[in-house]
C-alpha positions as CSV (number, residue, x, y, z in Angstrom):
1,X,-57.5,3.9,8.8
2,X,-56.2,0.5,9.3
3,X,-56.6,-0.2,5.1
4,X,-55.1,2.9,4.7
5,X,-51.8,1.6,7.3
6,X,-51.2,-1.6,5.7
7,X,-51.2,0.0,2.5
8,X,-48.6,1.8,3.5
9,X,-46.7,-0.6,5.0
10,X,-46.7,-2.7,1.8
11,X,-45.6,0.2,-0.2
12,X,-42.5,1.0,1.9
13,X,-41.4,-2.9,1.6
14,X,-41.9,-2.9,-1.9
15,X,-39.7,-0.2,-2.3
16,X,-37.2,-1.9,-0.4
17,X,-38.1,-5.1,-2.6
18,X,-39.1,-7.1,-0.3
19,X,-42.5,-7.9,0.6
20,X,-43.3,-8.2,4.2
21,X,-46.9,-9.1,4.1
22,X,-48.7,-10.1,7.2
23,X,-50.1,-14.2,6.7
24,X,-51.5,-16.1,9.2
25,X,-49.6,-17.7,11.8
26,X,-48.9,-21.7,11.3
27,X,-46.9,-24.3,12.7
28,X,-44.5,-25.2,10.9
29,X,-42.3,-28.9,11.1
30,X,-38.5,-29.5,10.6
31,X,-37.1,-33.0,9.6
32,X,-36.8,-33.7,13.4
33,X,-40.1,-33.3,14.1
34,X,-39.5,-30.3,15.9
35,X,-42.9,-27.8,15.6
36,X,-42.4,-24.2,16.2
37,X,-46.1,-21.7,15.7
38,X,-44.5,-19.0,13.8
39,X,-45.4,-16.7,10.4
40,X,-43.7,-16.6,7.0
41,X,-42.5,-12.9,6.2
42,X,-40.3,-13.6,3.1
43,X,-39.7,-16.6,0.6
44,X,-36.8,-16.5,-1.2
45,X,-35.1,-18.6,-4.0
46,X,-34.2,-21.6,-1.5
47,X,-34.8,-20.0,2.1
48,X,-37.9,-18.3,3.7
49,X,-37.6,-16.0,6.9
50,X,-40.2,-16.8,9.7
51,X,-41.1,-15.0,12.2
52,X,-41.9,-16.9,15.6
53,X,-44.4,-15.4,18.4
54,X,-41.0,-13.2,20.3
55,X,-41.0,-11.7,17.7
56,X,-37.4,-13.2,16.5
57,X,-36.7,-13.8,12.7
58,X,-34.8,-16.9,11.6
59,X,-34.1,-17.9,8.1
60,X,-34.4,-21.4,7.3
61,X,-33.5,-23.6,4.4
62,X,-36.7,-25.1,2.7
63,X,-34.8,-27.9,2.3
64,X,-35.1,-28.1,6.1
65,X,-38.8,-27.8,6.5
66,X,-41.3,-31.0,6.5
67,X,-42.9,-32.3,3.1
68,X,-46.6,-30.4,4.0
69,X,-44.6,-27.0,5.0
70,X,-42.6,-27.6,1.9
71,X,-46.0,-27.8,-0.2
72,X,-47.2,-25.1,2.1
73,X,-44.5,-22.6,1.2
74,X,-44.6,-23.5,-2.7
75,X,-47.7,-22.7,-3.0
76,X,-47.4,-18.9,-0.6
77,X,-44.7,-18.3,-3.5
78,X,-47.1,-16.0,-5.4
79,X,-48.4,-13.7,-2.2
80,X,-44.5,-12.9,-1.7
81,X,-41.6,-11.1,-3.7
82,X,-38.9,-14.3,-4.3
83,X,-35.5,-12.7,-3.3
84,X,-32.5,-14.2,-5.2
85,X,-29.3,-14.5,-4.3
86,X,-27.4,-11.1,-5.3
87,X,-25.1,-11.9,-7.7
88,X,-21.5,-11.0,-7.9
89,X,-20.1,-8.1,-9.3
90,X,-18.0,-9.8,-12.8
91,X,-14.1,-8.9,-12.5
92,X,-12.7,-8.7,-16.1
93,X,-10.1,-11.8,-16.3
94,X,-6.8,-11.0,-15.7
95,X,-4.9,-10.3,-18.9
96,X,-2.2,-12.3,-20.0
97,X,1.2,-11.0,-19.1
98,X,2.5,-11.2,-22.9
99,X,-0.3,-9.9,-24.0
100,X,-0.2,-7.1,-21.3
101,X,3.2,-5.9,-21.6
102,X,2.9,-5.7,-25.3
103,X,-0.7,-3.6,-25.1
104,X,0.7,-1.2,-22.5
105,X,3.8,-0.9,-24.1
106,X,6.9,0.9,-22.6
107,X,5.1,3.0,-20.4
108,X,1.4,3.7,-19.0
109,X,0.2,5.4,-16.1
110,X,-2.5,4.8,-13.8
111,X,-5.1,6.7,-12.7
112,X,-3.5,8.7,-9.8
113,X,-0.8,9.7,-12.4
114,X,1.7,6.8,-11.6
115,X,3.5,6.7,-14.9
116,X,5.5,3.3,-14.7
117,X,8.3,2.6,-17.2
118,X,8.8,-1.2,-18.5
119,X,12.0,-2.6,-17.0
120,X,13.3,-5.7,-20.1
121,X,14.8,-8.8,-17.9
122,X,18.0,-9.5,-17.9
123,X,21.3,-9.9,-16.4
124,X,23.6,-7.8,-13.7
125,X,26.4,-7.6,-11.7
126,X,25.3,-6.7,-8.0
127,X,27.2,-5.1,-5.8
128,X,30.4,-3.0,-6.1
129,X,34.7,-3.4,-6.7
130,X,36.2,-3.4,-3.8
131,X,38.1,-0.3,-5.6
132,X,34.9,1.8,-5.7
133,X,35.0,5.0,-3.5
134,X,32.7,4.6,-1.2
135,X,31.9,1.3,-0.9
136,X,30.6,-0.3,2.4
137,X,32.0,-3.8,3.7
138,X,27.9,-5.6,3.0
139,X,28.2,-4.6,-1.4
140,X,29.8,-7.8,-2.3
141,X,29.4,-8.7,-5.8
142,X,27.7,-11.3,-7.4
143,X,25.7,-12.5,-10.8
144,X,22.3,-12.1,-10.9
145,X,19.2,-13.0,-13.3
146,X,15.9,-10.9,-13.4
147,X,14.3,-13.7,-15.3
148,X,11.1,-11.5,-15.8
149,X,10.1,-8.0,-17.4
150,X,8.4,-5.9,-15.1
151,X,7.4,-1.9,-14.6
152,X,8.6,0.1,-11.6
153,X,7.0,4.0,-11.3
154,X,9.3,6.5,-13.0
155,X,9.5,8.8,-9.8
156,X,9.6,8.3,-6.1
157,X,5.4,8.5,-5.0
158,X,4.6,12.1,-4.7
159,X,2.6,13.4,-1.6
160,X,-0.9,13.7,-4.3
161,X,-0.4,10.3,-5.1
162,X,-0.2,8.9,-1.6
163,X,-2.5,10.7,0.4
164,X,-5.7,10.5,-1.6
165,X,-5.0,6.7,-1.5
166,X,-3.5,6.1,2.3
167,X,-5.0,9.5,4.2
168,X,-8.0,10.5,1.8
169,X,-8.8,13.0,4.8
170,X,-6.1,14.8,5.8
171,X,-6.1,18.1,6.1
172,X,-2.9,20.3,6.8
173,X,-3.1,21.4,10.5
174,X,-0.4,24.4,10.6
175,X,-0.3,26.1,7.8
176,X,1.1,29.4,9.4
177,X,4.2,27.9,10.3
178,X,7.2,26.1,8.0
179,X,8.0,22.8,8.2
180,X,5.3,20.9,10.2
181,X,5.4,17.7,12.4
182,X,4.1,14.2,9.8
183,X,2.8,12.3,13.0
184,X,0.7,15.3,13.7
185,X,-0.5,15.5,10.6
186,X,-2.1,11.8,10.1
187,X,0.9,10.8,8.9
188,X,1.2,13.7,6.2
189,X,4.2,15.2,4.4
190,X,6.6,18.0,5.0
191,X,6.3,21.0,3.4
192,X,7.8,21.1,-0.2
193,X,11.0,22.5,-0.5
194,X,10.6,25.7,-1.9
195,X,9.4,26.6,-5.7
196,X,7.9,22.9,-5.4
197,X,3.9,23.0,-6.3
198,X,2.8,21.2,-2.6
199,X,1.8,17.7,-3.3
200,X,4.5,17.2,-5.7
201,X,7.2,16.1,-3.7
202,X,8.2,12.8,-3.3
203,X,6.1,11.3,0.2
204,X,8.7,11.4,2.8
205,X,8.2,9.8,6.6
206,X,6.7,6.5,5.2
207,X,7.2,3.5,7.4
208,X,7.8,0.3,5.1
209,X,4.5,-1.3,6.4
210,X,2.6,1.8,4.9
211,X,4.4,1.7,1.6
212,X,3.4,-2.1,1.7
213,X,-0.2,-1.3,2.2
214,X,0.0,1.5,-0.5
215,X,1.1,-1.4,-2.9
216,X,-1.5,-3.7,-1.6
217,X,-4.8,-1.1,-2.4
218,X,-3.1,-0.5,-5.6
219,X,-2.8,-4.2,-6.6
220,X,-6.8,-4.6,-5.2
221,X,-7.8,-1.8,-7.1
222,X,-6.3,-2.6,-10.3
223,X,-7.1,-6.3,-9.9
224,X,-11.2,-5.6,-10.2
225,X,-10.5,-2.9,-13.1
226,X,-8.6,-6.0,-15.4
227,X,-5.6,-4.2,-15.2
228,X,-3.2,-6.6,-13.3
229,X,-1.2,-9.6,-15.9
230,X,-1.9,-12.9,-14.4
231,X,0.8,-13.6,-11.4
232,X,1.8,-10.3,-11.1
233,X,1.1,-7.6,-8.0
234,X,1.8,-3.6,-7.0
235,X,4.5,-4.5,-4.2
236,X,8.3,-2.6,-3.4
237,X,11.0,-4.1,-5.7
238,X,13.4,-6.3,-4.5
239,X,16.9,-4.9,-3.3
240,X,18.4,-6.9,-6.6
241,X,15.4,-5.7,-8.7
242,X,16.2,-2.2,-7.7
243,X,19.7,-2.2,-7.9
244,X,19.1,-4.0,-11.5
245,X,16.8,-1.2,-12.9
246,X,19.2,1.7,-11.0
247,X,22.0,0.5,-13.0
248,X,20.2,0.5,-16.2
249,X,22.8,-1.0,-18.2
250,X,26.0,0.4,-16.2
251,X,28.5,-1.3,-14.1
252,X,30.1,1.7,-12.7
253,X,29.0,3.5,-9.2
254,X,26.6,5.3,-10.6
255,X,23.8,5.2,-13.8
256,X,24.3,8.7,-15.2
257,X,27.8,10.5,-15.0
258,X,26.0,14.3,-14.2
259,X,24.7,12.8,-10.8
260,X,28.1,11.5,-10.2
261,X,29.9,14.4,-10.7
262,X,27.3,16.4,-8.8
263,X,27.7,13.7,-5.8
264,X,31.3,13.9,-5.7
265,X,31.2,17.8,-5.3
266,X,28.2,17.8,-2.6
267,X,25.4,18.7,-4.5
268,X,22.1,17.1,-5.0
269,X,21.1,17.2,-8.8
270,X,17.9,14.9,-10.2
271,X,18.3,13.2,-13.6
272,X,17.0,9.9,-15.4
273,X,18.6,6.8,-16.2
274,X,18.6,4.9,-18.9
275,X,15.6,3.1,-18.4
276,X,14.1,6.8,-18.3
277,X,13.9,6.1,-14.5
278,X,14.4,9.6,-12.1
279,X,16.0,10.4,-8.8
280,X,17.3,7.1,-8.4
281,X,20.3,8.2,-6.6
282,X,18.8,11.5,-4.7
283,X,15.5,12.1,-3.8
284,X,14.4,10.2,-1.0
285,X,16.0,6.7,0.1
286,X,13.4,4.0,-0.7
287,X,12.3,1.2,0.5
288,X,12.5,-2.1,-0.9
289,X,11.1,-5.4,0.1
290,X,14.5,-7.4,1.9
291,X,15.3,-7.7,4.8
292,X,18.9,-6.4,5.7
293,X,20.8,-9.3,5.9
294,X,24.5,-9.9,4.2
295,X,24.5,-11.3,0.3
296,X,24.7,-14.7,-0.6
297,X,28.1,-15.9,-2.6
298,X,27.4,-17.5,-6.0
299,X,25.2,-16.7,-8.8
300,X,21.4,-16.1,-7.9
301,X,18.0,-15.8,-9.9
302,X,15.6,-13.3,-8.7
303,X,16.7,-13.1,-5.2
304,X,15.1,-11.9,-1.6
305,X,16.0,-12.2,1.6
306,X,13.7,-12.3,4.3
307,X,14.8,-13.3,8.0
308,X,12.8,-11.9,11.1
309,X,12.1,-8.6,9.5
310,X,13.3,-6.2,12.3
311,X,15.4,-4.0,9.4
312,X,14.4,-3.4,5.8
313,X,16.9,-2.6,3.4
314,X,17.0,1.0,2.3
315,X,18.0,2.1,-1.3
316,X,18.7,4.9,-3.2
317,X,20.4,8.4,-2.2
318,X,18.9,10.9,0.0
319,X,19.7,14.6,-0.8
320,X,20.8,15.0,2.6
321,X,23.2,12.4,2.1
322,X,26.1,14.0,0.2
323,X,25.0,17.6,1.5
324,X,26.1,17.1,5.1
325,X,28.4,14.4,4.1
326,X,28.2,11.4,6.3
327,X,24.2,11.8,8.1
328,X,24.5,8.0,8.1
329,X,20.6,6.6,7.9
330,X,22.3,3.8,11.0
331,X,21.9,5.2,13.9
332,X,25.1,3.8,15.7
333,X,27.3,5.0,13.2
334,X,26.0,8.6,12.8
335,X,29.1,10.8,13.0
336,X,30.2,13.8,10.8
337,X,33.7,13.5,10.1
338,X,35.8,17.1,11.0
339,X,37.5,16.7,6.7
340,X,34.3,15.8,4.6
341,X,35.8,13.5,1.7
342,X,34.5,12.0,-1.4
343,X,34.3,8.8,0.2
344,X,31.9,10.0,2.7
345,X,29.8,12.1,0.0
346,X,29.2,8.6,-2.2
347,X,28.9,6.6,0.7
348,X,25.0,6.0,0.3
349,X,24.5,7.4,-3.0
350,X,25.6,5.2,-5.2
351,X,23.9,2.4,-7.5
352,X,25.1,-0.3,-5.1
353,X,24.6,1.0,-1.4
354,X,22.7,-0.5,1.0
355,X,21.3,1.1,4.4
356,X,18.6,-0.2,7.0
357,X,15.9,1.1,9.1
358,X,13.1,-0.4,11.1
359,X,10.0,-1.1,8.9
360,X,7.5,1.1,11.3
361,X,9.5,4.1,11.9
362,X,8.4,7.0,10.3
363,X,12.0,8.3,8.8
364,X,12.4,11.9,7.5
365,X,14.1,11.7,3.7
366,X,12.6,8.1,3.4
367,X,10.0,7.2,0.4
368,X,9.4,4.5,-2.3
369,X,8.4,3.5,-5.8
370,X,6.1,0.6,-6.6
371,X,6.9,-1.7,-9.3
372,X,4.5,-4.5,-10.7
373,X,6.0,-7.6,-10.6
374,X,5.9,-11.4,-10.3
375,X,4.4,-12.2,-6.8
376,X,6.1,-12.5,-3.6
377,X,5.4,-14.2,-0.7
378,X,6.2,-11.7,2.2
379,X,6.3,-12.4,5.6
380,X,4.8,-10.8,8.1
381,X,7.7,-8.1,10.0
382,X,8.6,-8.8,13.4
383,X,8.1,-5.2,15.2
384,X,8.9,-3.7,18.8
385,X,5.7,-2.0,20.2
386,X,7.9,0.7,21.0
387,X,8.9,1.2,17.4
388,X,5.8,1.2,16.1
389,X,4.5,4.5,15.3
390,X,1.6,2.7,13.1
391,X,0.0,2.6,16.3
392,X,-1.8,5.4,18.2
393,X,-1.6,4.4,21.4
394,X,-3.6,6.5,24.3
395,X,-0.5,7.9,25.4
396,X,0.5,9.2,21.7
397,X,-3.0,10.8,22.0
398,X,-2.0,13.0,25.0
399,X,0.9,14.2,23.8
400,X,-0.1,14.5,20.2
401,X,-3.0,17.2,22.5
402,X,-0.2,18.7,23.9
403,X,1.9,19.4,21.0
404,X,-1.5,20.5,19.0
405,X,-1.6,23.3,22.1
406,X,2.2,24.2,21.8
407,X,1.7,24.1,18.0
408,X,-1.3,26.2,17.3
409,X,0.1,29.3,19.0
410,X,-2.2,32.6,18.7
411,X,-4.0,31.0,15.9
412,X,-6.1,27.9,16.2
413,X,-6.4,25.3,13.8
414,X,-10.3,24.9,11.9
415,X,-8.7,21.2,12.0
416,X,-8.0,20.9,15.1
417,X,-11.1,19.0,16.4
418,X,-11.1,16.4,13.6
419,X,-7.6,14.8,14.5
420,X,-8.4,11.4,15.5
């Protein structure tokens, strides 16, 4: 029986590939002098593990041990399985961004069907005429240079792309009632709007620091496949960068006349740019990476503005916007005028408006689109605690219970028990 044990024993380590085998206890000598009676249970390329009489397991340098155990050790080399260092997984290089651009072309997409559209560098106008109906007091104008090509995603991110990526297990909770609550949902989506395949939407109720992390999985991800130009990263675009690819080419209010002529009547109606670029005036509002904050005067070259972070600039229309007229996104100024005028319809529609919201609110009507460009250095957001809805706090978990309850009605959830 006890041949039959240790045979066993040896067999399991092996499969585990590393040999355990039991050897006589020794003492054993560091440089200091210091002895300790212990066993040797592995030797590896440069380190052994020893096992002293407690039964505790160090690994030591050989390096470390006297001449004799040194000696010792060498020649114990064949009774044991040496186990090297693992070594690391290769990363392809990153390719150069010349060479990139030119291999992916206009267009590619990634794996979660991302399609993103090259936007050619050049030079814009940013901002709007003082003439321009519907312009607010913060659109001054001024030259700018986007001294780099880069790709932004053709569409707003769409609920399939975000969740397998940001919420891989969310399930819908509700599915007997209409719209449903996000925050009770991990932080899922509305419902689509209707005659919209669910998951195709663009991903609504997205705080900026989640659209940030979206960007920074994507940029990891895409980094170990090869797939990322040298000095370049998944992030939000910059207001300018935005406002620069929105334009497309145009100087007017708007960068294609059928959504301008649908926002000055009140209607929402999607379409693509010139760069082949949709919904960038409806949609959802997006976030880019600035911080609100008024524009510098003079000429600039691939500006940002970051300050303390407590606002991010919003860009982009949201369909809401020109339907109820003025639903300002700025909370002190939210006031429906009694006349509804064309002024108020293109107030946050247009190729050059700017709006704000704090960066860990989950906003209704509020998305983004990544772009992969140059890298930017962005500082951490200063957040209020009590703004945060990142953060489930135990309170948030009582009342998110007590909603499940008034929620479920007659029909319980099978989900119910999974929500965190």
């Amino acid at each position: 029986m006890k041949y039959k044990y240790t045979f066993n024993v040896v067999m399991v380590f092996a499969l585990m590939s590393i040999v355990a085998l039991s050897v006589e206890g020794r003492e054993f000598t560091n440089k200091r002098g210091v002895v300790i009676d212990a066993e040797l249970i592995e030797v590896n390329a440069s380190s052994v593990k020893i096992k002293r009489g407690d039964g505790k397991i160090f690994t030591v340098k050989v390096s470390d041990f006297s001449e004799d155990d040194r000696k010792y050790i060498e020649s114990q080399r064949g009774e044991f399985k040496t186990v090297s260092a693992p070594k690391p997984v290769p990363t392809k290089p990153d390719p150069d961004v010349k060479e990139f651009f030119s291999e992916q072309g206009e267009n590619f997409t990634l794996p979660d069907t991302i399609e993103m559209v090259q936007i050619p560098a050049g030079k814009f106008t940013m901002g709007s005429p003082q003439d321009e109906i519907g312009r607010g007091e913060d659109e001054i104008q001024r030259a700018i240079t986007i001294s780099k090509p880069f790709y932004m995603a053709k569409t707003e991110i769409k609920a399939k792309q975000y969740l397998p990526i940001m919420r891989p297990s969310y399930k819908p909770l509700f599915p007997q009632f209409g719209r449903r609550l996000p925050e009770l949902h991990q932080n899922g989506p509305w419902d689509p709007p209707k005659g919209i395949e669910p998951g195709s939407q663009a991903m609504d109720a997205v705080q900026w620091i989640q659209a940030v992390e979206f960007c920074k999985k994507l940029t990891a991800r895409e980094g170990t496949a090869g797939r990322l130009p040298k000095g370049y990263e998944y992030r939000l675009p910059t207001e300018a960068e935005w406002e620069y690819a929105c334009r497309a080419g145009t100087k007017g209010g708007f960068g294609n006349e059928n959504v301008e002529k649908a926002a000055k009547a009140g209607r929402a109606r999607s379409a693509t740019n010139a760069f082949k670029l949709s919904d960038m005036h409806m949609g959802v509002a997006e976030w880019v990476l600035d911080d609100y904050a008024p524009y510098k005067k003079g000429m600039a070259t691939d500006p940002v503005a970051f300050s303390d972070g407590k606002n991010k600039v919003l860009r982009g229309g949201f369909n809401e916007f020109n339907l109820i007229a003025n639903e300002d996104p700025i909370a002190s100024t939210r006031k429906v005028p009694k006349k509804v005028t064309e002024k108020d319809r293109l107030r946050y529609v247009r190729s050059a408006s700017r709006s704000w919201m704090m960066p860990a609110w989950p906003y209704a009507g509020v998305g983004f689109r990544p772009v992969l460009a140059p890298k930017i250095e962005v500082p951490e957001p200063k957040i209020d605690p009590k703004y945060n809805l990142g953060v489930l706090t135990p309170e948030n978990s009582r009342l998110r219970e007590i909603d499940l309850i008034e929620f479920r009605g007659t029909k319980k959830s099978d989900h119910a028990a999974e929500l965190p």
